[in-house]
KEPATI-854979 format. One record per residue: residue in one letter; x, y, z of N, C-alpha, C, CB in turn; residue number from 1. Coordinates in pm, whole numbers, plus 50000, padded with zeros to 5 digits. Glycine has a CB too. Example, Ala and Ser with C-alpha at 12.3 -4.5 7.8 and 13.67 -1.06 7.14 Angstrom:
<atoms>
a/51319/49431/50780/51230/49550/50780/51320/49670/50780/51131/49553/50905/1
s/51285/49775/50708/51367/49894/50714/51290/50003/50787/51408/49940/50572/2
</atoms>
This chain:
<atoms>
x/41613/73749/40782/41520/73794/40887/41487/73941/40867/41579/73770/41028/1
x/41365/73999/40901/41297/74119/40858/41247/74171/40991/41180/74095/40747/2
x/41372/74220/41084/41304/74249/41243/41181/74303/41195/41390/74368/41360/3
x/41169/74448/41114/41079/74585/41130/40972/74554/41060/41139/74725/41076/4
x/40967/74434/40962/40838/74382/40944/40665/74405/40983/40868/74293/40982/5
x/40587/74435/40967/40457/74386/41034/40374/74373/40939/40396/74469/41137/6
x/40407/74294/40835/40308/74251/40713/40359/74132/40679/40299/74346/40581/7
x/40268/73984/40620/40318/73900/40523/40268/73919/40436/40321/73790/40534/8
x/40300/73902/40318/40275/73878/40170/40286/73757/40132/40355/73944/40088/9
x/40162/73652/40067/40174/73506/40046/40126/73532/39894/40075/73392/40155/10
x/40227/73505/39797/40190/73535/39611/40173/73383/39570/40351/73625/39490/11
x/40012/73385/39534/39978/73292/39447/39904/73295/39327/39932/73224/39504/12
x/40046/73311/39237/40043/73349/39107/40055/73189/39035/40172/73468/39071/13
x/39949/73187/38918/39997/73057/38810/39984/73081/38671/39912/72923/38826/14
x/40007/73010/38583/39975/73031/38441/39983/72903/38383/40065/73129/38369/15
x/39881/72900/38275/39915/72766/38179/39880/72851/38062/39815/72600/38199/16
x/39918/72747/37944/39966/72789/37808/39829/72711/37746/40144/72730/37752/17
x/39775/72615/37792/39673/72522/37698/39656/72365/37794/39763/72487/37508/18
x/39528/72368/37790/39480/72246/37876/39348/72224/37844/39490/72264/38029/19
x/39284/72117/37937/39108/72125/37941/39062/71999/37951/39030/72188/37809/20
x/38948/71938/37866/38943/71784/37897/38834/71753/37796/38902/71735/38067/21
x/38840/71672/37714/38731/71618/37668/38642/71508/37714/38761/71594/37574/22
x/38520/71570/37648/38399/71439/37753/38308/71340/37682/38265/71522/37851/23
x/38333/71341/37507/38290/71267/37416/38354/71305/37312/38165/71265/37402/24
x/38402/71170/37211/38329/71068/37252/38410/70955/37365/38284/71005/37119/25
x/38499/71018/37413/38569/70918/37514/38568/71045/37634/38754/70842/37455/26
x/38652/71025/37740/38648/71081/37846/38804/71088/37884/38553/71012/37937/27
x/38865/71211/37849/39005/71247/37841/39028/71363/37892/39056/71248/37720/28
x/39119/71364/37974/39233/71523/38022/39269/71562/37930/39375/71520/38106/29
x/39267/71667/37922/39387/71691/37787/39512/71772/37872/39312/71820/37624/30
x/39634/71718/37888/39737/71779/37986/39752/71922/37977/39873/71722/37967/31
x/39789/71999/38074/39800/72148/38091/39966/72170/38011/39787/72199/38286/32
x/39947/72241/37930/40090/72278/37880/40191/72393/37941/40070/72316/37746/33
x/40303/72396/37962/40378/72483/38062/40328/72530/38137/40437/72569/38031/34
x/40322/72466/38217/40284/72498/38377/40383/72580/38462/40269/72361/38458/35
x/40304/72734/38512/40405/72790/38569/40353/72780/38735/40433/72942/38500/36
x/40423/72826/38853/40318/72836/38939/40412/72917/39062/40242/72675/38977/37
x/40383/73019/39131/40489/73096/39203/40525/73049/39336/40450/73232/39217/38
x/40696/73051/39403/40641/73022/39549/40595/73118/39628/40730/72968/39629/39
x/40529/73082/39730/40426/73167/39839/40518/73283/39833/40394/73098/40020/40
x/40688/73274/39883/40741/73339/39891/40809/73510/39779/40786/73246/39929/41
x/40752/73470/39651/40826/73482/39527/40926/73471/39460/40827/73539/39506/42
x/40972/73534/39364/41064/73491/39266/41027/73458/39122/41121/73386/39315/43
x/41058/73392/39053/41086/73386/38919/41099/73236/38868/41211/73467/38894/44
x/40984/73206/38794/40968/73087/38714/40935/73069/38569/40883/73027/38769/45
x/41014/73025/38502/40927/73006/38365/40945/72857/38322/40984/73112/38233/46
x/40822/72878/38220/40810/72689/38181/40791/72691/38017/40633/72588/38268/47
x/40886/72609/37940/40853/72604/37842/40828/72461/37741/40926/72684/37815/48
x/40739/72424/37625/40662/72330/37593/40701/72371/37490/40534/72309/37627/49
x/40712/72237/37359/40749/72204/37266/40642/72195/37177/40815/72113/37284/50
x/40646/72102/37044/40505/72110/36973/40395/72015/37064/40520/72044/36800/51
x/40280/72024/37095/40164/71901/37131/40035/71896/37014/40082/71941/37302/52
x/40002/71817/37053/39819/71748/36982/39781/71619/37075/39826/71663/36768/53
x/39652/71652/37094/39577/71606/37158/39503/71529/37072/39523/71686/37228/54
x/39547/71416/37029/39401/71332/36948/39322/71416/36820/39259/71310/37080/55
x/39404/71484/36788/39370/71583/36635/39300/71689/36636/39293/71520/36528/56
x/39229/71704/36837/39140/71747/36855/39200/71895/36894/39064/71665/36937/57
x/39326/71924/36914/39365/72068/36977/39531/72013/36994/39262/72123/37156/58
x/39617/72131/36909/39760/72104/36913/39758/72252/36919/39848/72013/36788/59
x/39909/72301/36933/40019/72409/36958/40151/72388/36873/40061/72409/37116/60
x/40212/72452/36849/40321/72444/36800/40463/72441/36918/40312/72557/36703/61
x/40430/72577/36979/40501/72613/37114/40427/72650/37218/40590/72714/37104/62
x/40449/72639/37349/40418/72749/37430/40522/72806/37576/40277/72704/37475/63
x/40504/72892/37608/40582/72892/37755/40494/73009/37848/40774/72946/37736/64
x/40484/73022/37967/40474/73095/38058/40584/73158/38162/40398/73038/38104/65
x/40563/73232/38207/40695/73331/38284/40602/73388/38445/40753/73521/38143/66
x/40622/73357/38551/40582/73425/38667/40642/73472/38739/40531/73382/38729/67
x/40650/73611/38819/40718/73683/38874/40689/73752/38991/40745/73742/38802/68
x/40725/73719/39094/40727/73853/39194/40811/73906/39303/40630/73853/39256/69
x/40759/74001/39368/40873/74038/39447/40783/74155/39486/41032/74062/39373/70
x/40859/74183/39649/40869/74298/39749/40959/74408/39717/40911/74249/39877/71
x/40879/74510/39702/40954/74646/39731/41033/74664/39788/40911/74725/39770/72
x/40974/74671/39910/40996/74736/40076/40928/74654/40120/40950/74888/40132/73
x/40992/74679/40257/40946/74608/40345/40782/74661/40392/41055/74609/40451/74
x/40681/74549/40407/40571/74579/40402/40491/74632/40310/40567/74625/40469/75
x/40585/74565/40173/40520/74661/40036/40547/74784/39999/40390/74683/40039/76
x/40481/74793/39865/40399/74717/39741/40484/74605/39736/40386/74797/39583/77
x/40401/74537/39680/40401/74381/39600/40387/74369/39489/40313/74292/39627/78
x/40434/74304/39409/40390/74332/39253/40454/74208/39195/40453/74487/39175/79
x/40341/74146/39059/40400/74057/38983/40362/74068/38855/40382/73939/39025/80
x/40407/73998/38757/40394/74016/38620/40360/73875/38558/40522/74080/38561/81
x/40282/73808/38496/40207/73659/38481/40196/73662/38356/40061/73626/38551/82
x/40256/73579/38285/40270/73597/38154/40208/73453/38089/40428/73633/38121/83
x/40147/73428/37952/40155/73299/37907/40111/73316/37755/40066/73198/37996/84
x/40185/73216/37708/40173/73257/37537/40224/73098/37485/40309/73420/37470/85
x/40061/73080/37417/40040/73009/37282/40098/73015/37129/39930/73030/37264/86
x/40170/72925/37101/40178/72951/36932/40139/72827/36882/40332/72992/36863/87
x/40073/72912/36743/40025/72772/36639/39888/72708/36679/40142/72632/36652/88
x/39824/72781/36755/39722/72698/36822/39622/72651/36716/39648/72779/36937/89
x/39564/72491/36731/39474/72486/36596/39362/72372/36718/39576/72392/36396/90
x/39208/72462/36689/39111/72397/36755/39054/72331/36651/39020/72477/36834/91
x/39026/72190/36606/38945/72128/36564/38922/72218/36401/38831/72116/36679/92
x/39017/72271/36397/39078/72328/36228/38977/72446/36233/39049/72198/36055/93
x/38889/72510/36335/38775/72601/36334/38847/72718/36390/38641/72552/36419/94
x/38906/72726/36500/38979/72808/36554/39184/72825/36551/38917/72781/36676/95
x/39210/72894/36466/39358/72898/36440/39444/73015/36489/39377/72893/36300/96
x/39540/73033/36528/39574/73141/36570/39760/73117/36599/39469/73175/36699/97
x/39846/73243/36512/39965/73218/36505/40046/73257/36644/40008/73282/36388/98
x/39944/73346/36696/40017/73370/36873/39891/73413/36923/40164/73511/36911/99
x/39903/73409/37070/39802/73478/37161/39906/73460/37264/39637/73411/37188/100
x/39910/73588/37319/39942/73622/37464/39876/73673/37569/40018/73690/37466/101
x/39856/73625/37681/39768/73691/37804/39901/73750/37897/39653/73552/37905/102
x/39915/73874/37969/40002/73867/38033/39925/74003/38125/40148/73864/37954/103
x/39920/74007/38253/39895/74045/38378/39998/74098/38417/39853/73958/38458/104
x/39985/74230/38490/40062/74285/38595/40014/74358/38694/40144/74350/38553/105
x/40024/74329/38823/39940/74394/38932/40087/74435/39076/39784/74246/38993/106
x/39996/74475/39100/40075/74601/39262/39950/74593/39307/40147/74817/39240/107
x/40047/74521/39455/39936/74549/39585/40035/74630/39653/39871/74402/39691/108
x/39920/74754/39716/39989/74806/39847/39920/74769/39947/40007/74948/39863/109
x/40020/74769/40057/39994/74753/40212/39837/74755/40238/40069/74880/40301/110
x/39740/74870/40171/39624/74881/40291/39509/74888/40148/39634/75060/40433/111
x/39565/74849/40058/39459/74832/39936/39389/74658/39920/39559/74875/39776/112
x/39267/74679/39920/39195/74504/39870/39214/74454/39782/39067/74473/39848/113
x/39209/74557/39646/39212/74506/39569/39370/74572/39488/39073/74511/39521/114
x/39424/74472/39434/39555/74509/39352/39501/74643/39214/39624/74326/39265/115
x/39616/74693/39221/39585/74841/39057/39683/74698/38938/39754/75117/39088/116
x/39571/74773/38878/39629/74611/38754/39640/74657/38628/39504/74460/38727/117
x/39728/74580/38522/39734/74601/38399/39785/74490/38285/39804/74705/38401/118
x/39699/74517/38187/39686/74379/38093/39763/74453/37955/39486/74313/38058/119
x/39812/74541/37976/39955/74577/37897/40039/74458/37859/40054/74668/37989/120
x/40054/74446/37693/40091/74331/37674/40036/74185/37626/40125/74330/37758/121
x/39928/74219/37654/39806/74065/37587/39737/74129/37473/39648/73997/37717/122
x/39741/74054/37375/39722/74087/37286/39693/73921/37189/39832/74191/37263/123
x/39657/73925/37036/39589/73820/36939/39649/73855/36830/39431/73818/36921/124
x/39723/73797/36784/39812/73768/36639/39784/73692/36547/39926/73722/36650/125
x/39701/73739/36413/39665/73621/36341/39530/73491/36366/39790/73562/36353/126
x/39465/73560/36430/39372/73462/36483/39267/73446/36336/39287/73529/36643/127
x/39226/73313/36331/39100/73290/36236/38991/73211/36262/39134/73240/36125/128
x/38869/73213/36235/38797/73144/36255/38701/73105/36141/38757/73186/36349/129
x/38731/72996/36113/38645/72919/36038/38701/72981/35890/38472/72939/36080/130
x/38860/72987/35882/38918/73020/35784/38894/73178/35754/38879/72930/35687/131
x/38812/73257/35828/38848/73386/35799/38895/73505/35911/38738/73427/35733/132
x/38965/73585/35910/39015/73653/35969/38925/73701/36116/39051/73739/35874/133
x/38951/73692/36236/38891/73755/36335/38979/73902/36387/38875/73642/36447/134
x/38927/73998/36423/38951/74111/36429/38907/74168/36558/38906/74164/36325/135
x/38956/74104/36673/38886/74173/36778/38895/74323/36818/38916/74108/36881/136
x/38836/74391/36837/38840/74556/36926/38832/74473/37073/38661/74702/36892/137
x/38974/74575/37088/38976/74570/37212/38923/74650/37294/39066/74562/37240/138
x/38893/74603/37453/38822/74778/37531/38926/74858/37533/38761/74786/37712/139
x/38894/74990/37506/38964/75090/37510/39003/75144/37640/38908/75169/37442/140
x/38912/75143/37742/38944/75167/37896/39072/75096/37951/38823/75114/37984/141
x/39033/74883/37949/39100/74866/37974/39266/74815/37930/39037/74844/38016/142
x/39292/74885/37779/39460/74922/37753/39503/75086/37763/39504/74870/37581/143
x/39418/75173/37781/39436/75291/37737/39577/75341/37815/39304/75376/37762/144
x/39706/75367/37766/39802/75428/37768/39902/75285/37859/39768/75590/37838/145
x/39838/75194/37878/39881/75048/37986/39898/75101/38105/40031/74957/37955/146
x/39756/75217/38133/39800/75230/38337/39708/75145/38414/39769/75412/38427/147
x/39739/75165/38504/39682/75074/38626/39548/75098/38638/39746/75101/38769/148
x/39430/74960/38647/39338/74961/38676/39283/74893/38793/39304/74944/38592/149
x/39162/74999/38837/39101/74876/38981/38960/74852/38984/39123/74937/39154/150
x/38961/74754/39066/38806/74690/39031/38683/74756/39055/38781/74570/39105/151
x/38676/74912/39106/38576/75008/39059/38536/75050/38910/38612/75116/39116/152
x/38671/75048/38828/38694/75031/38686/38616/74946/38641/38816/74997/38649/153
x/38630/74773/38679/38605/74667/38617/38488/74677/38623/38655/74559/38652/154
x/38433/74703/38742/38256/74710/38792/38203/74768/38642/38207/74852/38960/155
x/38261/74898/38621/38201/74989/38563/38159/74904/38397/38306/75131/38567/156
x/38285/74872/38376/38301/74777/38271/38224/74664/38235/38402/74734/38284/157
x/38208/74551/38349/38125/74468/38345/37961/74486/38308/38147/74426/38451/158
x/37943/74625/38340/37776/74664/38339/37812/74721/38220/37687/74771/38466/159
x/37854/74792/38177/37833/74811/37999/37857/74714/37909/37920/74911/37938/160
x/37954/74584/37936/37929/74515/37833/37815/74411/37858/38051/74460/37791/161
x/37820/74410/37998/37683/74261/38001/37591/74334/37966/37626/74166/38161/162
x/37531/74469/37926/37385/74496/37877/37469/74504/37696/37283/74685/37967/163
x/37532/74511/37683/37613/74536/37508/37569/74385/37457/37845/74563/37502/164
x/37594/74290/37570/37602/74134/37575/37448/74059/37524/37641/74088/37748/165
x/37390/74155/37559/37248/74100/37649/37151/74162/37514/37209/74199/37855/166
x/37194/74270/37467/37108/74336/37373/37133/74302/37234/37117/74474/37388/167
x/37251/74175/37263/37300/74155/37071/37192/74020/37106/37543/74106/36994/168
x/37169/73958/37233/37092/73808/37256/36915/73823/37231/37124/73750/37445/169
x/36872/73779/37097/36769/73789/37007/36655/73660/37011/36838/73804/36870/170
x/36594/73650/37089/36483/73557/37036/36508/73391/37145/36516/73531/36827/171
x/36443/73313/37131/36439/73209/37217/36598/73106/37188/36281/73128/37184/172
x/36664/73120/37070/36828/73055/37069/36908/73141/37124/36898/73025/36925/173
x/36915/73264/37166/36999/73309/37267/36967/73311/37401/37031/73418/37243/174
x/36873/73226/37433/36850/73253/37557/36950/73251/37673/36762/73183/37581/175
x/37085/73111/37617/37173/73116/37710/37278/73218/37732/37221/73019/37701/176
x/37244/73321/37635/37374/73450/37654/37254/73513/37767/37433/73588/37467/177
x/37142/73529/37767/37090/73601/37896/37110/73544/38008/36960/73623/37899/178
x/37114/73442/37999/37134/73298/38129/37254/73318/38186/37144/73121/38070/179
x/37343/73376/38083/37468/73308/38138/37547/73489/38133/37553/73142/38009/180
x/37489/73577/38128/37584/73693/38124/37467/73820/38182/37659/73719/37941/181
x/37329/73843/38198/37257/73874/38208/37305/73965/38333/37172/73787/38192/182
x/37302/73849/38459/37438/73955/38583/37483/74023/38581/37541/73944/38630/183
x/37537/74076/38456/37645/74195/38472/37651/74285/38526/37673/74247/38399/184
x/37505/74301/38399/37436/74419/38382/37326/74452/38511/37364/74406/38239/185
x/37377/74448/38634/37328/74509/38730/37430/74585/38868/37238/74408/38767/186
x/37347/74627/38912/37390/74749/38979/37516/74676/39085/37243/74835/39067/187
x/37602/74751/39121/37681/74735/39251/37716/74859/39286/37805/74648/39246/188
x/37729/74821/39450/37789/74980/39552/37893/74945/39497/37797/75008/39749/189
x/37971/75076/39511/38090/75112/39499/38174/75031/39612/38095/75261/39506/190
x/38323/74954/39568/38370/74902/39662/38337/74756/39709/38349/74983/39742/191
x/38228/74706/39634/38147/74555/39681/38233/74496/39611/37977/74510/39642/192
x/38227/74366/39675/38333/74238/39688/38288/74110/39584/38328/74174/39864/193
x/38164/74158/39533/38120/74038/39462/38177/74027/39299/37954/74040/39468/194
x/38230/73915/39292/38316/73856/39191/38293/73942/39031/38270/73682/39185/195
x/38362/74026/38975/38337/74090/38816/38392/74008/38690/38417/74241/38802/196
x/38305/73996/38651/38307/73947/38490/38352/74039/38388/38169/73910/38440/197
x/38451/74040/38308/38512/74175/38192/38595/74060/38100/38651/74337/38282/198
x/38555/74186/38008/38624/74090/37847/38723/74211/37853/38499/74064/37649/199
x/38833/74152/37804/38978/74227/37729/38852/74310/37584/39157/74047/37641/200
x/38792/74177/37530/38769/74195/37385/38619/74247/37417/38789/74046/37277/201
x/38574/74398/37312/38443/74428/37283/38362/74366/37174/38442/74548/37264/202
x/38401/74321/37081/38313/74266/37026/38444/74208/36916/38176/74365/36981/203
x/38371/74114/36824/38476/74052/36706/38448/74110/36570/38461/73882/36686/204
x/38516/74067/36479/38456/74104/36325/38327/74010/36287/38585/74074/36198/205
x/38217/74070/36199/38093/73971/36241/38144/73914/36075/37884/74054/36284/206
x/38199/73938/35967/38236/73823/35902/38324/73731/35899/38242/73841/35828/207
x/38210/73663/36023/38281/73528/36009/38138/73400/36032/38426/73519/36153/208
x/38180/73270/36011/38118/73164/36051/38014/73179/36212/38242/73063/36057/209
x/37932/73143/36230/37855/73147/36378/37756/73323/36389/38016/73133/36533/210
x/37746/73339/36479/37656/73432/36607/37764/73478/36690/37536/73337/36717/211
x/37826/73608/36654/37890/73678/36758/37795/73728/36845/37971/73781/36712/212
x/37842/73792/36968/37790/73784/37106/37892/73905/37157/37805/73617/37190/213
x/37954/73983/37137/38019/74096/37138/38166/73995/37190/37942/74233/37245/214
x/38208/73962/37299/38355/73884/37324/38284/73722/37244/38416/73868/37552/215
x/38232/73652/37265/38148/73521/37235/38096/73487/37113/38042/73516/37308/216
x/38156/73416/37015/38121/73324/36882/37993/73186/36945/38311/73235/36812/217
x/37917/73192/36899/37869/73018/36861/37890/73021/36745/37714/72953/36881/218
x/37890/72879/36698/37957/72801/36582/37866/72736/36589/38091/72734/36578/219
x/37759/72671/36499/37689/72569/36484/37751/72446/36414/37585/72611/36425/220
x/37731/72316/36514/37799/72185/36489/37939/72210/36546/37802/72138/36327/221
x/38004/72360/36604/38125/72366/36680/38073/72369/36778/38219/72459/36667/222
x/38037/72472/36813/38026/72474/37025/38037/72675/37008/38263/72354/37168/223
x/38098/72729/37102/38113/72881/37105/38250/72879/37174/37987/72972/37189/224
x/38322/73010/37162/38427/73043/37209/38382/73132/37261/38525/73058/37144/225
x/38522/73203/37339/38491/73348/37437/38630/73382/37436/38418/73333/37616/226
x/38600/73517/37420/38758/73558/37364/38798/73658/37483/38763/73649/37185/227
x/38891/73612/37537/38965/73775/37659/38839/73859/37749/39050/73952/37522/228
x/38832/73691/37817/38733/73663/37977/38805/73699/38074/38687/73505/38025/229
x/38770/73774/38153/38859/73752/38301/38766/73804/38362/39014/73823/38337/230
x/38826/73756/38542/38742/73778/38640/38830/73853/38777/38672/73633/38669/231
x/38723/73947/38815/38832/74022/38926/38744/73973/39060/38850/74234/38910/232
x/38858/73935/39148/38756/73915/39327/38874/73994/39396/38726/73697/39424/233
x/38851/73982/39525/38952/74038/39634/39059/73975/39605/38922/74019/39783/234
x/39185/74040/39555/39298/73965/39585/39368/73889/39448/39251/73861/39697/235
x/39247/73895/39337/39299/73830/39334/39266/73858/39123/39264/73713/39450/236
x/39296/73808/39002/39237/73821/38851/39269/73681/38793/39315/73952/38750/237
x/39182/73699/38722/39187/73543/38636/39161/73575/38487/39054/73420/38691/238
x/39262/73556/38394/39238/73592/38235/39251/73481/38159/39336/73694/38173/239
x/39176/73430/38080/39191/73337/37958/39118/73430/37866/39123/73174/37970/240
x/39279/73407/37776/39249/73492/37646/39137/73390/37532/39427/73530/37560/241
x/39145/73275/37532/39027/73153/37475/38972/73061/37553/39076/73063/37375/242
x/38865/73065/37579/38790/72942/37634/38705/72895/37509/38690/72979/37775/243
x/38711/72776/37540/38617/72675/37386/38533/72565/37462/38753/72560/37249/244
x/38420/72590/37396/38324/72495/37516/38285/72403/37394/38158/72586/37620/245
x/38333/72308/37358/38316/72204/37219/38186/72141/37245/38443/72071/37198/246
x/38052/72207/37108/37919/72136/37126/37880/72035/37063/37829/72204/37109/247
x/37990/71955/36949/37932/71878/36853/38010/71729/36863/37945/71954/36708/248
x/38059/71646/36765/38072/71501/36790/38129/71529/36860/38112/71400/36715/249
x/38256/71577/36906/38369/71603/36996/38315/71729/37093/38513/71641/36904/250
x/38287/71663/37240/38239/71767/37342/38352/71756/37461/38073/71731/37401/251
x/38358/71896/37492/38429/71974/37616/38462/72038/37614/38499/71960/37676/252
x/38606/72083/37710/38582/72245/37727/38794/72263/37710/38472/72309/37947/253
x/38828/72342/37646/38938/72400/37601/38936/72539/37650/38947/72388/37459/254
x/39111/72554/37748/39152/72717/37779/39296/72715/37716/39157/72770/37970/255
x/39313/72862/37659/39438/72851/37628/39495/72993/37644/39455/72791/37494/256
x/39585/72986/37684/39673/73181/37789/39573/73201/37873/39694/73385/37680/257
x/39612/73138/37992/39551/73190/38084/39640/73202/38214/39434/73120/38096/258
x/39587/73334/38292/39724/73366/38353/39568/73392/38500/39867/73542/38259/259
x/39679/73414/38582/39629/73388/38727/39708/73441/38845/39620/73245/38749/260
x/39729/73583/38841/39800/73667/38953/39689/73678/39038/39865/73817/38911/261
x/39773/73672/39207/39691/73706/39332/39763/73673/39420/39563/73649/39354/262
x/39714/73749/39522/39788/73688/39656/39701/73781/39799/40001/73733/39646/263
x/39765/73765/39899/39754/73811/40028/39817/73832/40088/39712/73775/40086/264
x/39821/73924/40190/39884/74009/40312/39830/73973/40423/39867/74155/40307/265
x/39928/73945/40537/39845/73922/40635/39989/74004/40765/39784/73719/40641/266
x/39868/74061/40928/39751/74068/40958/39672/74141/40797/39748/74156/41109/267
x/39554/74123/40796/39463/74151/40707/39470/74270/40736/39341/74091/40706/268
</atoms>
């Protein structure tokens, strides 16, 4: 019991290692691999997964996730650490990669909206595509020294790469990078609540297979990837270090390290 109390803290933190679903040429889940997921209350969970393959279409070697949190003090900070990591990952023999880790750490205080956050720790080991080496640059803002960032940051972020995004998209076949990222690149007050789009990754090495897109490959007869996506709202971040949106005989959509810290305080 916590007489002196006058705050709750409810942490809903999750992570998976690799999941998604295919939608041709059959219509399949593909199961979520180590599933972590926090209680309201916090504490400490980890989950760990052995080798998988999915129908030849997407295997791992290993994976596990780790979630964490806990109270300061009473009435805060709050803080957790969301970890999840892939090994061996092999997409449809196009996308290979000997590790990828996504791992999150955020602090909420008492009278802040949004958590100070840091992606210290996620990082791409060995990744290839289409048999040759990928080389992402990472943003420099958001690892620089691994301090805490907040979503005035991200704002800022989101509008330089969605016009970075927008200005590599050339002619009537990119139309869907304007379609689909074009948003960024517009204005917000300082402090607004509406949902931010940010890549870990600035752009990839361009020798390789496909149309880089600064975070975003298409692959022709593959589909496109997106490399170290996340999204900031109130309360709350969402990171997948790979999303794979499969465009050819074999269609759907593949995530793999993706981590998912957030929570709430209440009275508000």
């Amino acid at each position: 019991m916590r007489p002196t109390s006058t705050k709750t803290f409810y942490f809903e933190a999750d992570a998976h290692s690799l999941g998604g679903f295919v939608s041709h040429p059959s219509q399949k889940m593909i199961p979520s691999q180590a599933n972590s997921s926090l209680p309201a209350v916090g504490g400490h969970v980890t989950t760990s997964t052995g080798a998988f393959s999915h129908d030849s279409i997407v295997s791992c070697r290993s994976a596990y996730t780790r979630v964490s949190g806990r109270e300061h003090e009473i009435d805060g900070p709050w803080s957790m650490v969301v970890t999840s990591v892939v090994e061996g990952l092999n997409i449809m023999e196009v996308l290979t990669a000997e590790r990828i880790v996504a791992q999150v750490s955020v602090v909420y205080s008492k009278d802040q909206k949004h958590p100070e956050v840091s992606f210290a720790g996620s990082h791409f080991d060995g990744v290839r595509l289409g048999n040759r080496d990928l080389n992402p640059t990472m943003n420099p803002t958001l690892f620089k020294g691994g301090g805490s960032l907040s979503h005035e940051q991200f704002q800022q972020i989101s509008r330089t790469q969605g016009k970075a995004i927008v200005g590599c998209a050339k002619g009537s076949s990119s139309k869907w990078v304007r379609d689909r990222f074009g948003w960024m690149n517009t204005n917000q007050k300082s402090g607004d609540d509406r949902c931010v789009l940010c890549s870990l990754v600035d752009d990839v090495s361009h020798d390789i297979p496909g149309t880089p897109y600064c975070h975003a490959v298409e692959i022709p007869h593959f589909g496109r990837i997106f490399f170290g996506e996340f999204s900031s709202r109130p309360g709350s971040i969402r990171l997948a270090m790979v999303r794979a949106e499969l465009g050819c005989n074999v269609q759907g959509n593949i995530s793999a390290s993706v981590v998912g810290p957030g929570g709430s305080g209440f009275p508000p």
